[in-house]
C-alpha positions as MATLAB code, in Angstrom:
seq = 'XXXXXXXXXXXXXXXXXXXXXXXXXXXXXXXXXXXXXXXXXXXXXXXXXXXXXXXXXXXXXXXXXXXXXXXXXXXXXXXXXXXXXXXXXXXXXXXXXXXXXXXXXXXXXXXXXXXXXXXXXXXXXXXXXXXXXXXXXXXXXXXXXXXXXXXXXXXXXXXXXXXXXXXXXXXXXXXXXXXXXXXXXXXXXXXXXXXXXXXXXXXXXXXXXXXXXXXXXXXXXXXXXXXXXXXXXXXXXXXXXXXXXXXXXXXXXXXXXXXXXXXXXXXXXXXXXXXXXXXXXXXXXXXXXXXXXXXXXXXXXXXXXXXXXXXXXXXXXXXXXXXXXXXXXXXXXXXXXXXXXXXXXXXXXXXXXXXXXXXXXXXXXXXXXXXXXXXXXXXXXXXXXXXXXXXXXXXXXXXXXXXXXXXXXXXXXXXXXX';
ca = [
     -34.914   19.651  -23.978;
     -33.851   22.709  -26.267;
     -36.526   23.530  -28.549;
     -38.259   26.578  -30.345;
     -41.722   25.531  -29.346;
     -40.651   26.412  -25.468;
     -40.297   29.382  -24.259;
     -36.996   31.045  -24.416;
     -34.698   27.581  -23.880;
     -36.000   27.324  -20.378;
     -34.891   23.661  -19.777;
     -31.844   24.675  -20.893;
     -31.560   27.422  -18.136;
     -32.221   25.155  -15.512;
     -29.646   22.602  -16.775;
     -26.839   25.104  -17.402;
     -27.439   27.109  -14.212;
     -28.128   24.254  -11.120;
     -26.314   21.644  -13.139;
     -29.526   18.931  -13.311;
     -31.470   17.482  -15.645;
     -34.807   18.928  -16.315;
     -37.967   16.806  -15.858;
     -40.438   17.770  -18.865;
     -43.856   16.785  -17.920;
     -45.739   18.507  -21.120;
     -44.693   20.499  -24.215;
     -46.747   22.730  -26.528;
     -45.317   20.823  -29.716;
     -42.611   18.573  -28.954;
     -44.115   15.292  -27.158;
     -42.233   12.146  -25.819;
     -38.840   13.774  -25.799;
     -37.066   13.461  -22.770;
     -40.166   11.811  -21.118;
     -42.913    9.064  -21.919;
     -45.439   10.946  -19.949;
     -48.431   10.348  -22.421;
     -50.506   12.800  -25.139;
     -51.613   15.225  -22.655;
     -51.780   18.429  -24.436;
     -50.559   22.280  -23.297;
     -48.470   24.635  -24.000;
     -45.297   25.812  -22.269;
     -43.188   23.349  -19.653;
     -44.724   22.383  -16.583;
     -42.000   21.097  -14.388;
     -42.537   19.357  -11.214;
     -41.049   17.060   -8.560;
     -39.361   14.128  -10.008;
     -38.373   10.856   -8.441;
     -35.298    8.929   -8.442;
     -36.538    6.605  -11.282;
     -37.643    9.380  -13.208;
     -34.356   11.439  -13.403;
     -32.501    7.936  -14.696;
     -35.773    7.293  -17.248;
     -34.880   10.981  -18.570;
     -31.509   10.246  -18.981;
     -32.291    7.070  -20.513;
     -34.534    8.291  -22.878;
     -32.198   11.546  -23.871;
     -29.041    9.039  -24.869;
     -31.399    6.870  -26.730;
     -32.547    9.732  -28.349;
     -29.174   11.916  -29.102;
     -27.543    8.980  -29.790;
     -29.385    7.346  -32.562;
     -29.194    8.838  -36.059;
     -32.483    8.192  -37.290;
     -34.554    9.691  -34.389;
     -31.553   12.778  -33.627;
     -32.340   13.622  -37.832;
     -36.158   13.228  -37.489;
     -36.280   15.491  -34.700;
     -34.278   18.155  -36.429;
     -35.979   18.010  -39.779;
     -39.188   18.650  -37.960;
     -39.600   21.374  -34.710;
     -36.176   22.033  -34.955;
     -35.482   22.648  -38.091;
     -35.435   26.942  -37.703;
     -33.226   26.394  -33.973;
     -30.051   26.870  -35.186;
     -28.564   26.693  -31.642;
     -30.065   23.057  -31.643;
     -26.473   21.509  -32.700;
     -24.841   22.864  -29.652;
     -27.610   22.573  -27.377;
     -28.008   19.009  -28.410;
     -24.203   18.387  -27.557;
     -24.214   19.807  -24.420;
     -27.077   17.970  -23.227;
     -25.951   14.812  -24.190;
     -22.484   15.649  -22.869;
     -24.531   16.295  -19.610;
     -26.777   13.437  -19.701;
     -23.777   11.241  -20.409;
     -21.678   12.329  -16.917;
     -24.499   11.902  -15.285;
     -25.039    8.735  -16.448;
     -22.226    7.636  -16.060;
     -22.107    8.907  -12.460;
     -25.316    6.882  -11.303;
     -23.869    3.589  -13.362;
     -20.822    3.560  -11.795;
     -21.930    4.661   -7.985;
     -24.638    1.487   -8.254;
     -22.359   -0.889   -9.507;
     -19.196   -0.394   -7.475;
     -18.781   -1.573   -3.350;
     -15.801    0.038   -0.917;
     -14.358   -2.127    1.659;
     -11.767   -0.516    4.108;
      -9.674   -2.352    5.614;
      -9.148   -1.623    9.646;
      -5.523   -2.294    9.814;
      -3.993   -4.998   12.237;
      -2.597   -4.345   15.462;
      -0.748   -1.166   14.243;
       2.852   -1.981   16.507;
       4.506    0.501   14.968;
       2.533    3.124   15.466;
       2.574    2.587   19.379;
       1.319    4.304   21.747;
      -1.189    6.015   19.566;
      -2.338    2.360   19.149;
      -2.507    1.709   22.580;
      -6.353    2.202   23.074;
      -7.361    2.545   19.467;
      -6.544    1.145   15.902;
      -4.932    2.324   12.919;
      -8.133    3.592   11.126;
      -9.226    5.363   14.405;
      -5.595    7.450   14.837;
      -6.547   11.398   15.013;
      -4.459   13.667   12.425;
      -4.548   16.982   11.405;
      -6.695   17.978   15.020;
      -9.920   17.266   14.159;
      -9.949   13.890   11.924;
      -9.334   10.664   11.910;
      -7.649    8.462    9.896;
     -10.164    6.768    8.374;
     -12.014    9.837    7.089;
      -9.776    9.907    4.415;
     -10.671    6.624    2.376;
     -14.314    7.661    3.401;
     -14.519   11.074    2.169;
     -12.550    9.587   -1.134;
     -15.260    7.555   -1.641;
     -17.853    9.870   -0.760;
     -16.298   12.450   -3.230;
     -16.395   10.070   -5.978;
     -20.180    9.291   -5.487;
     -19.305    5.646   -4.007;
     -21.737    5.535   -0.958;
     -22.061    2.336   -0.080;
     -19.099    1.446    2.020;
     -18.111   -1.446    4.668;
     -15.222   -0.739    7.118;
     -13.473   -4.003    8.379;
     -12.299   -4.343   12.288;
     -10.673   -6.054   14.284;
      -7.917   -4.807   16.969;
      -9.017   -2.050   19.663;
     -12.091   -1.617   17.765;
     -14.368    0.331   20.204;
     -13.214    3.941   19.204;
     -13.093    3.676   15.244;
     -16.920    2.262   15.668;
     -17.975    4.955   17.725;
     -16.560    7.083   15.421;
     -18.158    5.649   12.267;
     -21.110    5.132   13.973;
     -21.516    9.062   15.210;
     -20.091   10.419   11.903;
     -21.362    9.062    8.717;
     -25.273    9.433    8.614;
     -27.285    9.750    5.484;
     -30.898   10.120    4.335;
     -33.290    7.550    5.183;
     -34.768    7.580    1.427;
     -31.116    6.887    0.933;
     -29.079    3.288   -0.172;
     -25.788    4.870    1.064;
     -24.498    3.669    4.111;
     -20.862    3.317    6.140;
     -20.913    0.416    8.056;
     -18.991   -2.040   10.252;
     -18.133   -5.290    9.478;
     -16.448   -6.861   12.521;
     -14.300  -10.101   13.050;
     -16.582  -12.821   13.783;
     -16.054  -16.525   14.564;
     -18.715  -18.745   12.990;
     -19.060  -22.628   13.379;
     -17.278  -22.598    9.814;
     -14.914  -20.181   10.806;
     -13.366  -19.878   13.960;
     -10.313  -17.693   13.440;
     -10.116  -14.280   13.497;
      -8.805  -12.281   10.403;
      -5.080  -13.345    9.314;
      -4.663  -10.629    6.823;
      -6.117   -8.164    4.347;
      -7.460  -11.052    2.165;
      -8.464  -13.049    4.237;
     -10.214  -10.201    6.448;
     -12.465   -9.620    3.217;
     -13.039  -13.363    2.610;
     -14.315  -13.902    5.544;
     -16.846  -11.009    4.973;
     -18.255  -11.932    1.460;
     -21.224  -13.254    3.137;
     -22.472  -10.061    4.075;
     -21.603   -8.636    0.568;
     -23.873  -11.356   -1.389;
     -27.217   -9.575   -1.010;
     -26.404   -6.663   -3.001;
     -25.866   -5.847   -6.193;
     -23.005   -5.079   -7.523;
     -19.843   -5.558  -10.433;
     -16.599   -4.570   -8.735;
     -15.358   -4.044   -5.387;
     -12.730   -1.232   -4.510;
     -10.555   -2.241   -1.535;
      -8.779    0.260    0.165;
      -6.088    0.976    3.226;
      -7.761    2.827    6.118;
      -4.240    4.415    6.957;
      -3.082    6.773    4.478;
      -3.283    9.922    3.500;
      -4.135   11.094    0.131;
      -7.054   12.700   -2.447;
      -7.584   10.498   -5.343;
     -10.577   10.791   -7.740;
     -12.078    7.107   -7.894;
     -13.956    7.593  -10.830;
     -11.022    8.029  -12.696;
      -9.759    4.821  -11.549;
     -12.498    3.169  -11.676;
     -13.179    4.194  -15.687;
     -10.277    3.372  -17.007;
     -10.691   -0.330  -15.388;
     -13.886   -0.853  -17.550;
     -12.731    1.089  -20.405;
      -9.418   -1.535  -20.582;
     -11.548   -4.494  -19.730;
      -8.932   -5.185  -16.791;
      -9.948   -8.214  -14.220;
      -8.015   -6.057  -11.475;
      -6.813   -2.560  -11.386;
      -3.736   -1.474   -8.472;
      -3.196    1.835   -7.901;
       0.679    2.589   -8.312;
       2.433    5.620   -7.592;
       6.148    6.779   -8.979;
       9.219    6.222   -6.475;
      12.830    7.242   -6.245;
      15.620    4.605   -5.825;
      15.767    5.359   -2.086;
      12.122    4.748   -1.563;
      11.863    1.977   -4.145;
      13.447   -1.019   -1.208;
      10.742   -0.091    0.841;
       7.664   -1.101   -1.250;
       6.042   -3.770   -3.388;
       7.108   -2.257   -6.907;
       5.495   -3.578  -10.123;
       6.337   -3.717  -13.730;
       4.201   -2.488  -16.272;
       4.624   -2.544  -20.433;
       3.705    0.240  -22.586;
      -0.510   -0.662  -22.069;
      -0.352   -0.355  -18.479;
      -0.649   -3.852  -17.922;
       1.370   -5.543  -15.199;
       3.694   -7.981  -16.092;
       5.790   -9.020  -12.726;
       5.898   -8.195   -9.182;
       8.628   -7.932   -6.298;
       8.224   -7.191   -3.059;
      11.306   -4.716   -1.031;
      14.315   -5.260   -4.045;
      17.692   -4.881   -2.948;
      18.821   -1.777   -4.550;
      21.363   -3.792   -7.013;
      18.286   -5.150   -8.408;
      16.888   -1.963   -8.682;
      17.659   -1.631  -12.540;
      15.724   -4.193  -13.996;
      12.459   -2.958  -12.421;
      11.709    0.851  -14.582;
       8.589    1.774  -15.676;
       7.176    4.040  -18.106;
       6.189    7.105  -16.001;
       5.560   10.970  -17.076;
       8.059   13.260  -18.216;
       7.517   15.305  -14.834;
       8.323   12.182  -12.618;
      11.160   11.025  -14.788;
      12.785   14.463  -13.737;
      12.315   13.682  -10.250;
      14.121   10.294  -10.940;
      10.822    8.719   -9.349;
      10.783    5.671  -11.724;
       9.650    2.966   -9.910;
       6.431    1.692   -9.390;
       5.020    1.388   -5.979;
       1.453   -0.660   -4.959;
      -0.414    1.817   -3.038;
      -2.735   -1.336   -1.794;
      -5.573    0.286   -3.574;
      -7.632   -2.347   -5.957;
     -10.350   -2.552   -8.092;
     -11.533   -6.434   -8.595;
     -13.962   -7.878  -10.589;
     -16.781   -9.219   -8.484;
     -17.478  -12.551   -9.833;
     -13.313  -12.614  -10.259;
     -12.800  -11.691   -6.470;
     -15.141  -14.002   -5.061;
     -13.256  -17.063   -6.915;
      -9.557  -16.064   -6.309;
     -10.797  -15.907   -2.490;
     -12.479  -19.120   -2.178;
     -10.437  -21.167   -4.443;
      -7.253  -20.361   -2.519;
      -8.149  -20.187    1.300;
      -4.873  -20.990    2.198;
      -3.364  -16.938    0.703;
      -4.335  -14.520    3.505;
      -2.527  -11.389    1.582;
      -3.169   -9.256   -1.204;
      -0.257   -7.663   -1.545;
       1.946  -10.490   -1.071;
      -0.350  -13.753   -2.338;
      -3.471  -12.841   -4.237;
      -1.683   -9.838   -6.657;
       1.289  -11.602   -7.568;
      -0.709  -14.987   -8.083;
      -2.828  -13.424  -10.506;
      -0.694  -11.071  -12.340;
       0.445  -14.048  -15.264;
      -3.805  -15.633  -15.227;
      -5.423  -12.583  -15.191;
      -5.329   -8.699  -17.152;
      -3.982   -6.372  -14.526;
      -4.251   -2.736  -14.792;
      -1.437   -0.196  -13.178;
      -3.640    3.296  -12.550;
      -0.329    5.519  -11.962;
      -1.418    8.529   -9.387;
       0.955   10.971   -8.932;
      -0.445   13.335   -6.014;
       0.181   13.362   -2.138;
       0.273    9.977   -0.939;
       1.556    8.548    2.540;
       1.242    5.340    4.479;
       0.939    6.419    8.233;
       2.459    3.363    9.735;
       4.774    4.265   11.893;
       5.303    7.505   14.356;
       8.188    9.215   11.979;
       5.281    8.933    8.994;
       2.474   10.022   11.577;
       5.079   13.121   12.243;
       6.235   14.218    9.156;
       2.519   13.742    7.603;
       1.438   16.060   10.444;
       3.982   18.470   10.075;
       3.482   19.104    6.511;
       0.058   20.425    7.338;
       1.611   23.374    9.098;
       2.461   24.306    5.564;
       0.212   27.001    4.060;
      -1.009   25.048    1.303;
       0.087   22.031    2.861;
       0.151   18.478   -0.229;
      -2.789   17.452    1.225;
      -4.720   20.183    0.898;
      -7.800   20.272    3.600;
      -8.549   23.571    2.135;
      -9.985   22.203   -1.088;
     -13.755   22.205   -1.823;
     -14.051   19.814   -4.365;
     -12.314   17.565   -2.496;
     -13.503   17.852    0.998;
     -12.273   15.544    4.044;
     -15.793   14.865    5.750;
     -15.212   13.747    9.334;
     -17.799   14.544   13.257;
     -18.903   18.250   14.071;
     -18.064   18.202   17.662;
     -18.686   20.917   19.871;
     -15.712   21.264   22.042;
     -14.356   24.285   23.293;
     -11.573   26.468   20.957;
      -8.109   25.544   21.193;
      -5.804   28.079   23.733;
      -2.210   28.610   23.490;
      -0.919   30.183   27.054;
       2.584   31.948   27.522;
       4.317   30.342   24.291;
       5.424   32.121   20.831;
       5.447   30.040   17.799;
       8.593   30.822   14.690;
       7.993   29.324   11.218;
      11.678   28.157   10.179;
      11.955   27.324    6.523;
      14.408   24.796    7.249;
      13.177   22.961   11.083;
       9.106   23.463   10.493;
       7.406   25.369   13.994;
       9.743   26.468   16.538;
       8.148   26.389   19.625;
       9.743   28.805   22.529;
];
């Protein structure tokens, strides 16, 4: 907590430098400020190792403090009134205090299911002893990684992955992969098809994969569930998403992405008004129809003619909202085809546009051109970013050898191989 009583904005230092919120045990004039530790006396900052529950008190106790008048003009008419750095200071923390507030709020309240992917025909033979989800690309990944380390990225940690066809390698993945501290509530686990005496079918589609798992979601707490493809390849910031769902007050929140004309017959496109809001839904349109189904996109993808809104079957539902839709129509086993256009005229849903890298891997031209496009050297998907990093298994395998070949970049055909 800045103040002139401590020596030489210490707390300060700590927060600007490692980024973290520093735990004030004592101060020599400036009591109860960040902390309710009681009136033990001192002088100088004694800082030592804080919990869990004391970080989020601190924060706590900071907002309530920079945020209301009375208490932010007592404190500066008293200590602070010769720390003229105390305005800025002040702002900074609470601009601190707020992210990270905001950060633990939204990492507590929100679950991540992932769906496995049916039988994955199209992308035969890589399917032949493993699903979808469990696919390598790039070399060393797989498939799934990529909704995982999204999540992870964005501070989500607790996460269920959903199987079902040619299971065995995606759990041994998952289950070899994603380990976390034991003092720890994340977790990435797998939620199998099961029959049960109330029950006995296996999943018949997304919706119904993730209505027959509520069960197992019931016992934890939690306000919205993100649901998410475990076969495409992108690097989208949830948070963002996930923000401007509460800040609209939206029941449901799809991810969209900006298409061309050509691309447009191949996906679910939605219609949005000038808030964002969806208004109608069509799934493939023949390309006469094409017209009637523009959205307002950015200048940049106007340009590109991409003015079409695809579903990139990413959602964000309300929990209490999902949990209804799900059990009051058992008979819709799709989101994308039942559930999202059902709800669109009973419900407030939200378009979040994205307009990064994004493919669907579901076929072997996709799985291709995806891979290709890595060759590049900053490929779309860019593995070589920090802040967004693709997590996947450290395996200790032997380096790659290349015997008696010579290997042409062509602008035009990609790697020539010779």
């Amino acid at each position: 907590m800045p103040s002139r009583v401590e020596p030489c904005g210490l707390n300060q230092m700590y927060a600007m430098r490692y980024g973290t919120v520093p735990i004030v045990r004592t101060t020599g004039g400036l009591k109860d400020t960040v902390t309710d530790f009681g009136d033990e006396g001192g002088s100088g900052i004694r800082f030592y190792h804080a919990t869990v529950g004391d970080v989020c008190h601190a924060i706590s106790r900071a907002l309530e403090l920079f945020s209301t008048k009375t208490k932010f003009t007592k404190i500066r008419k008293t200590v602070m009134q010769l720390d003229h750095s105390w305005d800025k200071a002040a702002q900074q923390y609470l601009d601190l205090y707020t992210s990270l507030n905001k950060i633990y709020v939204m990492s507590n309240a929100v679950i991540s299911i992932i769906l496995g992917g049916g039988a994955g025909t199209r992308l035969y033979p890589l399917t032949r002893s493993r699903s979808k989800p469990a696919v390598p690309v790039a070399g060393k990944y797989r498939l799934v990684d990529i909704p995982i380390s999204n999540c992870l990225n964005a501070d989500l940690h607790r996460i269920f992955v959903l199987t079902q066809f040619n299971s065995a390698s995606l759990n041994k993945h998952i289950k070899n992969t994603y380990h976390f501290s034991h003092f720890s509530k994340a977790f990435v686990d797998i939620l199998a098809a099961e029959q049960t005496p109330d029950n006995p079918t296996w999943f018949q589609g997304t919706a119904d994969a993730v209505r027959q798992t509520l069960r197992h979601l019931e016992n934890f707490e939690f306000e919205y569930v993100l649901i998410l493809s475990g076969d495409q390849l992108y690097q989208m910031d949830f948070r963002e998403m996930i923000q401007q769902h509460i800040d609209k007050g939206a029941d449901i929140s799809i991810a969209t992405i900006p298409v061309n004309a050509k691309d447009a017959t191949d996906f679910g496109i939605l219609k949005t008004n000038e808030d964002n809001l969806i208004t109608s839904f069509i799934e493939k349109p023949k390309k006469e129809l094409l017209p009637d189904w523009t959205s307002i996109v950015s200048p940049e993808m106007q340009r590109e003619g991409r003015e079409y809104l695809a579903s990139m079957g990413i959602y964000i539902f309300n929990k209490q909202l999902l949990f209804d839709l799900l059990s009051g129509s058992p008979e819709a086993t799709d989101f994308g085809k039942e559930i999202i256009p059902n709800s669109i005229d009973e419900h407030k849903v939200l378009s979040f546009q994205y307009e990064g890298y994004w493919t669907d891997i579901g076929n072997i031209s996709s799985f291709f051109e995806a891979n290709l496009g890595l060759t590049d050297d900053i490929p779309q998907f860019n593995l070589f970013d920090d802040h967004q990093t693709i997590f996947s298994r450290a395996r200790m395998l032997p380096p790659a050898k290349i015997s008696g070949t010579t290997l042409e970049k062509n602008s035009d055909r990609g790697w020539l191989h010779h």
